[in-house]
C-alpha positions as CSV (number, residue, x, y, z in Angstrom):
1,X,115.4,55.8,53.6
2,X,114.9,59.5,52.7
3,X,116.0,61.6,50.2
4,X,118.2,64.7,50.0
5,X,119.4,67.4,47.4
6,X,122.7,68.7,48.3
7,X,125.0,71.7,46.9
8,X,128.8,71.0,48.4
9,X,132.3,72.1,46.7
10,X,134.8,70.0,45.0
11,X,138.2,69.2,45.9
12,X,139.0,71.6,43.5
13,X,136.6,74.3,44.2
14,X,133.8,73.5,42.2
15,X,130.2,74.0,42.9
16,X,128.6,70.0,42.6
17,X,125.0,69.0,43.0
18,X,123.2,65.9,43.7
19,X,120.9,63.4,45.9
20,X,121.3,61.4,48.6
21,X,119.6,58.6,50.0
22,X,120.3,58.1,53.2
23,X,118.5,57.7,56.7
24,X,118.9,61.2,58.2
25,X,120.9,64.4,57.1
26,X,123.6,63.8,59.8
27,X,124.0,60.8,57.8
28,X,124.2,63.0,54.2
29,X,126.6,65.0,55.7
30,X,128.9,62.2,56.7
31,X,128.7,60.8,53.3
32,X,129.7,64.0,51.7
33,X,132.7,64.0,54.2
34,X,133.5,60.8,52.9
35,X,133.3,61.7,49.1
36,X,135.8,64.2,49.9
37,X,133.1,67.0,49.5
38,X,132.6,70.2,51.5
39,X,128.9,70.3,52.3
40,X,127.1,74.3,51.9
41,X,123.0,72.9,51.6
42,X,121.5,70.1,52.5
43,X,117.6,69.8,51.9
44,X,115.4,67.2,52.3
45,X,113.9,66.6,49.0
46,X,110.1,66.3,50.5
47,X,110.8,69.6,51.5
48,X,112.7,70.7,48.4
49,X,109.6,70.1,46.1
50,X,107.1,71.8,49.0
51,X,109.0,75.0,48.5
52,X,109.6,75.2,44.8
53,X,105.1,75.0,45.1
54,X,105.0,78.2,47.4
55,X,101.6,76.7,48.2
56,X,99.5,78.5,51.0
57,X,100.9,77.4,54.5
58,X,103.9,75.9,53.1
59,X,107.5,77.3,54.3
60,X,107.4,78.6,51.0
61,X,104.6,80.7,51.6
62,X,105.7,81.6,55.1
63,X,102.0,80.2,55.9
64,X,101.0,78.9,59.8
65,X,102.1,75.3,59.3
66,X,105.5,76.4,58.6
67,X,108.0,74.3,61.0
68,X,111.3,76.2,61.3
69,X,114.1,74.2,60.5
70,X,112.1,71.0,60.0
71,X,114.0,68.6,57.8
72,X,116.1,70.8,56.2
73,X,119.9,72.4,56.4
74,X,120.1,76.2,55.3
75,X,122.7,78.9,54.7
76,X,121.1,81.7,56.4
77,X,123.0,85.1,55.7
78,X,122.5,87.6,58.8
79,X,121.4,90.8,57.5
80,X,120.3,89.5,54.1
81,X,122.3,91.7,51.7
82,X,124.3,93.2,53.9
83,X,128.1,93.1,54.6
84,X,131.4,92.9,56.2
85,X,133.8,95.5,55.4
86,X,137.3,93.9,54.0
87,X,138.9,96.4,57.1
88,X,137.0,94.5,59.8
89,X,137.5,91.4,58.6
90,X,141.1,91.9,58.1
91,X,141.1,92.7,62.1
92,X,139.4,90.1,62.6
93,X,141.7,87.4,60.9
94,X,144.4,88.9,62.5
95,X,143.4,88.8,66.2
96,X,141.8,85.4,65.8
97,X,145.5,84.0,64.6
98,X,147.2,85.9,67.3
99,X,145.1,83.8,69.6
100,X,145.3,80.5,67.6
101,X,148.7,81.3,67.7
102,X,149.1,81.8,71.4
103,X,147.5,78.4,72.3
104,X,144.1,79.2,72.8
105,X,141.6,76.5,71.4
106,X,139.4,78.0,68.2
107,X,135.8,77.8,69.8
108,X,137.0,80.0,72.7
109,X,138.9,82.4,70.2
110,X,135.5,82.8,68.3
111,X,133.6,83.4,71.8
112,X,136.2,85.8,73.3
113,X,135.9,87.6,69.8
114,X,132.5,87.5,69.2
115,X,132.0,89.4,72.7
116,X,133.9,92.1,72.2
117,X,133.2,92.4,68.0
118,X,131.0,95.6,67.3
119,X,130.0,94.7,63.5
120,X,126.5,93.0,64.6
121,X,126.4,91.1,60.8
122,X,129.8,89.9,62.0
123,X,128.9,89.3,65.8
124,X,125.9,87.2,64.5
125,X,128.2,84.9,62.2
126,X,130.4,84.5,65.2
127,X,127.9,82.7,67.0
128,X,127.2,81.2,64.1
129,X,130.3,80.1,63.6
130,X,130.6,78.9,67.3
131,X,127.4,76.8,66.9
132,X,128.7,75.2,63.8
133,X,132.3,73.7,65.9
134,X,130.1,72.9,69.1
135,X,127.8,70.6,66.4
136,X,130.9,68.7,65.4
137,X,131.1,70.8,62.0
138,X,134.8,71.7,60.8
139,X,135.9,75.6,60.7
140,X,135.9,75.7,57.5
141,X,132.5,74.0,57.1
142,X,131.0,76.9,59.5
143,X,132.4,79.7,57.2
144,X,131.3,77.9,53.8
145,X,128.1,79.0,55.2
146,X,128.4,82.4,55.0
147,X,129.7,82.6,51.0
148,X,128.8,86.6,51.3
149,X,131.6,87.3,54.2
150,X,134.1,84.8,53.4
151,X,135.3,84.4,50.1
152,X,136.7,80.9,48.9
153,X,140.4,82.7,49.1
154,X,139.3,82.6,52.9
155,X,137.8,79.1,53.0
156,X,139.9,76.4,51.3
157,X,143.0,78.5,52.8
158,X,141.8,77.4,56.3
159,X,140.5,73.8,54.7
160,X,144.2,73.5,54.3
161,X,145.3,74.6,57.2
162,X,142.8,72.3,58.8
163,X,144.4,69.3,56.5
164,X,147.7,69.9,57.4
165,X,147.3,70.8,61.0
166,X,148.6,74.4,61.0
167,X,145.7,76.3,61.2
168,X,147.6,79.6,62.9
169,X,149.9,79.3,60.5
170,X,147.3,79.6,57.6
171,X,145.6,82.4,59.6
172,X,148.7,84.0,60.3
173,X,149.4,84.4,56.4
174,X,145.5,85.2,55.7
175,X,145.8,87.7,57.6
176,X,148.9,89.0,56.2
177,X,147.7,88.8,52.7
178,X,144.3,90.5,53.7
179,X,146.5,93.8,55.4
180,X,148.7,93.9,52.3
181,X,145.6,93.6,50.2
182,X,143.6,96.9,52.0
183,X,147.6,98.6,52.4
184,X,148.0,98.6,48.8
185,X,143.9,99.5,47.9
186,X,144.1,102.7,50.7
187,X,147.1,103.6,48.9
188,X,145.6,104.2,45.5
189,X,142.8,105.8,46.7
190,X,144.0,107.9,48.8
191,X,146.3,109.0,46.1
192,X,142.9,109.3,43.9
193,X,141.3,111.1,46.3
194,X,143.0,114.9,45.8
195,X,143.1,115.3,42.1
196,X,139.5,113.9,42.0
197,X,137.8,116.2,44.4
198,X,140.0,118.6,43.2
199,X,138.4,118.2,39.7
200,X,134.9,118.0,41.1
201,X,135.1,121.4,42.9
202,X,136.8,122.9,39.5
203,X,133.8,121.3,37.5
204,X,131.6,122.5,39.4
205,X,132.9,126.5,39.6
206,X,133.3,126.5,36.2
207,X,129.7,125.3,35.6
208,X,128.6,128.5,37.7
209,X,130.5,130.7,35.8
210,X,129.5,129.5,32.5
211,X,125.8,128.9,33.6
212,X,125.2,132.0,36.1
213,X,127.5,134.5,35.9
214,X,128.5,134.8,32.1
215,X,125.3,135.4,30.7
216,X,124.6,138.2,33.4
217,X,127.6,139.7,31.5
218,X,126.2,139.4,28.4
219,X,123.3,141.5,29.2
220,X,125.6,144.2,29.8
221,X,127.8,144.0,26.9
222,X,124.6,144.2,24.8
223,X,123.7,147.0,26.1
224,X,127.0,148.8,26.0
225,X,127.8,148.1,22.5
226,X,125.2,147.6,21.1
227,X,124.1,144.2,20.3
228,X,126.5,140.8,19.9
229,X,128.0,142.5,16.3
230,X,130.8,145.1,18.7
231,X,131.9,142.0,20.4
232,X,135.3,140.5,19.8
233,X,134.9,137.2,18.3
234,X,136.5,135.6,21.5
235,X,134.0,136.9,23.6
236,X,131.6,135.8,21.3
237,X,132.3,132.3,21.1
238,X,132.6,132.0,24.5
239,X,129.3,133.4,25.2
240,X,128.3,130.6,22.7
241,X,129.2,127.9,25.1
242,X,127.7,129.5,28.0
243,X,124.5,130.0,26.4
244,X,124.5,126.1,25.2
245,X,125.3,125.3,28.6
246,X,122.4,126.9,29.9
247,X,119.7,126.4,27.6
248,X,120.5,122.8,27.7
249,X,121.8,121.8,31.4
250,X,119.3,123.7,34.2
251,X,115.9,124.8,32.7
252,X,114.0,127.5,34.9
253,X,110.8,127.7,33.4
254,X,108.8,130.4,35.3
255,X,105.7,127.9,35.3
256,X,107.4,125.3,36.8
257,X,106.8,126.0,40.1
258,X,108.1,129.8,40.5
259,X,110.7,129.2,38.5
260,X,112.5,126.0,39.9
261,X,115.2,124.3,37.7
262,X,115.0,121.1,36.0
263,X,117.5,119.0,33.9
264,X,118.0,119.5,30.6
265,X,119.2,118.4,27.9
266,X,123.0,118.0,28.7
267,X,121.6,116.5,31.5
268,X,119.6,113.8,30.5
269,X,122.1,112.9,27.6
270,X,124.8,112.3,30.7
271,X,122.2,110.0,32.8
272,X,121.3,108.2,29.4
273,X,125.1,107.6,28.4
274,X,125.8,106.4,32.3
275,X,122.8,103.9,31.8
276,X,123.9,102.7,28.9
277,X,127.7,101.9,29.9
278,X,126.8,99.9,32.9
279,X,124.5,97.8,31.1
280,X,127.1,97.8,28.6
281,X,129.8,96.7,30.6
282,X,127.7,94.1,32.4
283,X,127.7,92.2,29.3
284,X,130.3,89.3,28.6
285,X,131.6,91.0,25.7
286,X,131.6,94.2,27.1
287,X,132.9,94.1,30.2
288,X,136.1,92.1,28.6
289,X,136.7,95.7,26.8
290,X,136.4,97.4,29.2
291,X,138.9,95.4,31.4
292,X,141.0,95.5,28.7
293,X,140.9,99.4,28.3
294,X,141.4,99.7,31.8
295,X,144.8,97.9,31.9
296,X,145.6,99.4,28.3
297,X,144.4,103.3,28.9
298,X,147.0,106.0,29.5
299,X,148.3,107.0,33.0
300,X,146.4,104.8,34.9
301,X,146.9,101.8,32.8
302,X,150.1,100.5,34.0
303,X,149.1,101.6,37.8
304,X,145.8,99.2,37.1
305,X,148.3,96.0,35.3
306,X,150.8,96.5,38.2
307,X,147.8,95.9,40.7
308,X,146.4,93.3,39.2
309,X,149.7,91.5,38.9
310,X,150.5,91.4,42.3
311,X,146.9,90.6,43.2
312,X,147.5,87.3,41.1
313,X,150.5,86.5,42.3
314,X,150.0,87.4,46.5
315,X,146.8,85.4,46.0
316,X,148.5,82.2,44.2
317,X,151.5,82.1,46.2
318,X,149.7,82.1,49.7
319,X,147.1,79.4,48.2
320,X,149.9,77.3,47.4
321,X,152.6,77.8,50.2
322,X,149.2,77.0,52.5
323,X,149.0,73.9,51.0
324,X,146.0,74.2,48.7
325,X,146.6,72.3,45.4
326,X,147.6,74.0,42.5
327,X,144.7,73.3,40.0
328,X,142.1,74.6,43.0
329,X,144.9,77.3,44.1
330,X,144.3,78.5,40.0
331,X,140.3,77.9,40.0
332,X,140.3,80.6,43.1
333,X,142.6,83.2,42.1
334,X,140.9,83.2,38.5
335,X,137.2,83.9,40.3
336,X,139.0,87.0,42.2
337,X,141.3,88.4,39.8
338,X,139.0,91.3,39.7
339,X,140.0,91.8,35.7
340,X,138.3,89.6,33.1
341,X,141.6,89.8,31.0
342,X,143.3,88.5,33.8
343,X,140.9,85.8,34.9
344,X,141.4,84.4,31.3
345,X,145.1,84.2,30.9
346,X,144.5,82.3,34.6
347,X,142.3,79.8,33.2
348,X,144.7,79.2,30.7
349,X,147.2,79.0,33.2
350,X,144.6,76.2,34.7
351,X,144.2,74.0,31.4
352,X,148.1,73.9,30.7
353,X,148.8,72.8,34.2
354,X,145.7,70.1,34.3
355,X,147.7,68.8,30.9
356,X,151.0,68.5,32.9
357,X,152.6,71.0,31.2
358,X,154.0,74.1,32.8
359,X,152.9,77.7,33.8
360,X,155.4,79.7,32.2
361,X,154.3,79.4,28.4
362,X,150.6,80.1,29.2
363,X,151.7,83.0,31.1
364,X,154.0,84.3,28.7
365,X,151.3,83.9,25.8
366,X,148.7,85.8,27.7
367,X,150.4,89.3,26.9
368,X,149.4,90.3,30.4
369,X,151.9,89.6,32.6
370,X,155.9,91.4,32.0
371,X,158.9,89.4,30.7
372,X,160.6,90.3,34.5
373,X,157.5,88.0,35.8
374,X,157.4,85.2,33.5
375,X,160.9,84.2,34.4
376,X,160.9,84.5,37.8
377,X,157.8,82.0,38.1
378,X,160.2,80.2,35.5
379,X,162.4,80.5,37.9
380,X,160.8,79.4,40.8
381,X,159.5,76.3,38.8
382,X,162.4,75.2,38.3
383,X,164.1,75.2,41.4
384,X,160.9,73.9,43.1
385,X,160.3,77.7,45.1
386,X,157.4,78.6,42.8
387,X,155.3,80.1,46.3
388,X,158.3,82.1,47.4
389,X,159.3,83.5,44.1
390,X,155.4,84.4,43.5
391,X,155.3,86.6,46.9
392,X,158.8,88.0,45.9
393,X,157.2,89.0,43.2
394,X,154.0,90.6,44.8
395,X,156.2,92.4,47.0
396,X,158.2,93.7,43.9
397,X,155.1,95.2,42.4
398,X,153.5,96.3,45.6
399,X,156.2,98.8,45.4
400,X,155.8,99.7,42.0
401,X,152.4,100.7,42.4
402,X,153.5,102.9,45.2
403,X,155.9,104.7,42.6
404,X,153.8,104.6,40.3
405,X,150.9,106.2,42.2
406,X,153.0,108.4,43.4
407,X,154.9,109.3,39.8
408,X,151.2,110.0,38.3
409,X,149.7,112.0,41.1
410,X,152.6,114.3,41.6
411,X,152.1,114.8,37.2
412,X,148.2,115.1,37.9
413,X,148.5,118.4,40.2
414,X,150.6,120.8,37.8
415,X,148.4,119.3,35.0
416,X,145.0,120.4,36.9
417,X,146.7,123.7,37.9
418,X,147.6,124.3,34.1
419,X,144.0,123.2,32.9
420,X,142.0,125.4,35.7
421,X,144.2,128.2,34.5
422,X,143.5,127.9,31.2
423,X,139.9,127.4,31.5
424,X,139.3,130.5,34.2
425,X,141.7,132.5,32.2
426,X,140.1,132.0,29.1
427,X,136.5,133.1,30.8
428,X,138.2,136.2,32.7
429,X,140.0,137.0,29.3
430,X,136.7,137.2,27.2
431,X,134.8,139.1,29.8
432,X,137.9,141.4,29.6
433,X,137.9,141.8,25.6
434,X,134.3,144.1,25.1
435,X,135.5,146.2,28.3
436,X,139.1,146.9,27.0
437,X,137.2,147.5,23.3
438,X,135.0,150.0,25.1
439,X,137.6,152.1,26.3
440,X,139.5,152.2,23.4
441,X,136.0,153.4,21.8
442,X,135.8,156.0,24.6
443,X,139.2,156.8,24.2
444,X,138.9,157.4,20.1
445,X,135.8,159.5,20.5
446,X,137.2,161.6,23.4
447,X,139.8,162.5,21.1
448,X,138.3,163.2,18.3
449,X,135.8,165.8,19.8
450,X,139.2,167.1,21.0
451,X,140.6,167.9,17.7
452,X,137.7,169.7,16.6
């Protein structure tokens, strides 16, 4: 009898560890099976311990006596690091339940796929995939192996499927719920995407006049009248800024190779303060502030809360009208919430349920989520409908955040156009002032050498 260290999931979701002793690893795995586990690693615990050593010639070590695949089961990841984009596997879902759907059996759907997919990290898992059903592994065993392109969303919602013996059906929805999920995300930033480059390209001419072309006007005004004490004070303080600006942004130093510009100041005080707030917001505390700014902060606050809403409640009601229980249903939709905030008033959600109580009050106390949606998943508990009213309510907000992205970028563009005016007008306006001074100086002496 040998022994073996495995990593498998819960029925509800949970990652669980442990050993084994058993006469072979087919053997391990059946046993998992029968402890109602879903099996991700499976390692032989000789081999385990030979790693962990990294000695010279171990597998560890990547030495000569290395024997591939000796004695141990591993997830391998195609293209370490690398991954599927949500909009090709969204295609993918989709054709594979139209096929599913039209009779053909799953390892043929995954070959006629997998010869025709152009992704090669994707094509790769689909032999993978293919391999896995041919060795007598379930579907949703074969894509528990690839954690980095299938989320558990995508895995215990075709464990289900698998359960209840409606697999197209589960695949069918998934792949509903993934095209609603990238509709709703190209929406938003393709509605982000004007009034940002917009402010990019206005940045960025206003930084040239400030740092290039102002001060080349201030050479002139010195010379004209005479030194910075003739100027009107508006020209003066804007001068200021431009001189700050470039002092402290772009340094040419004429040593520095022929003059060549590098950052300054300004510069490095940005790159320091960027640092700083992703470290910052990588931190527990930190990253629930920010999350909590995010669905708090002006404009695109209630755009943010209306997204994460009917993220919640798309993802919950398709776990749960898929057949995935409601405790795991919770334990998933709190790990992709996306929003800390969120992901706490899910758990929450989780503990009052797991005491038998209901989901309404911890939904209701969490301050995140509207009066409108507290009743209707009120509602919806107590007429038995919960999955139906909770993708009634998705829907709902789906169109909200299409007003509402709407509603804010038709309010962003006469707000840019008033800003860039003011901001350009204010520059061409103090350039102005010494010339229209000048004249008027011109003007007076003509004058008086007239009179006399």
């Amino acid at each position: 009898m040998a022994k073996f260290n495995y990593v498998a999931m819960d029925s509800t979701g949970k990652e669980t560890k442990g050993v084994l002793e058993v006469g072979s690893q087919a053997e391990a795995l059946n046993r998992l099976k029968e402890m109602g586990f879903l099996p991700t690693k499976v390692t032989e615990a000789a081999a385990a311990k030979s790693e962990g050593k990294g000695a010279k010639g171990s597998p560890a070590a990547g030495g000569k006596g290395q024997k591939k695949g000796a004695g141990q089961i591993n997830i391998k990841i195609p293209g370490f690091g690398g991954k599927v984009k949500a909009k090709v596997l969204c295609t993918f879902t989709r054709q594979l339940a139209t096929l599913v759907e039209a009779g053909l059996p799953l390892l043929r759907g995954l070959r006629v796929l997998e010869k025709q997919e152009r992704n090669p990290l994707l094509k790769k898992i689909l032999g993978d995939l293919s391999l896995s059903i041919e060795g007598g592994s379930t579907f949703s065993e074969g894509l528990a192996q690839h954690p980095k392109v299938f989320n558990r969303l995508f895995i215990n919602m075709v464990k289900a499927g698998e359960l209840g013996g409606v697999l197209e059906v589960v695949l069918k929805r998934l792949a509903e719920f993934m095209e609603k999920a990238e509709k709703i995300k190209g929406k938003v930033v393709a509605a982000m995407f004007y009034p940002i480059a917009v402010m990019v390209v206005a940045v960025g001419i206003v930084a040239l006049l400030m740092i290039v072309v102002v001060p080349k006007f201030k050479m002139i005004f010195a010379d004209l009248l005479g030194g910075d004490a003739g100027m009107p004070e508006f020209t003066l303080f804007v001068l200021k800024i431009s001189e700050t600006l470039k002092d402290n942004t772009v340094i040419f130093p004429d040593w520095f190779f022929g003059g060549m510009p590098f950052p300054g100041q300004v510069v490095w005080g940005i790159a320091i303060f960027v640092i700083t707030f992703k470290f910052a917001i990588k931190t527990k505390k930190g990253m629930w502030y920010f999350d909590k700014f995010k669905l708090n902060m002006p404009a695109l606050g209630p755009v943010i809360s209306k997204v994460a809403i009917a993220r919640f409640t798309r993802t919950l009601g398709t776990l749960v009208q898929s057949g995935v229980p409601i405790l795991q249903a919770l334990n998933i939709v709190r790990e992709t919430a996306g929003n800390v905030v969120v992901a706490k008033a899910v758990q929450d959600i989780h503990e009052s349920v797991k005491e038998g109580e209901t989901i309404t009050a911890p939904l209701e106390k969490s301050g995140v989520f509207p009066p409108m949606v507290v009743s209707m998943v009120d509602v919806g508990e107590q007429t038995g409908a919960l999955p139906e009213m909770l993708l009634k309510i998705s829907d709902n907000y789906d169109e909200e955040v299409d007003n509402a992205v709407s509603a804010m970028t038709s309010l962003l563009e006469p707000i840019m156009i008033v800003f860039l005016a003011v901001v350009v007008g204010s520059i061409v306006i103090a350039m102005f002032l010494p010339l229209i001074k000048l004249m008027e100086t011109l003007g007076g002496d003509a004058g008086g050498g007239g009179d006399s």
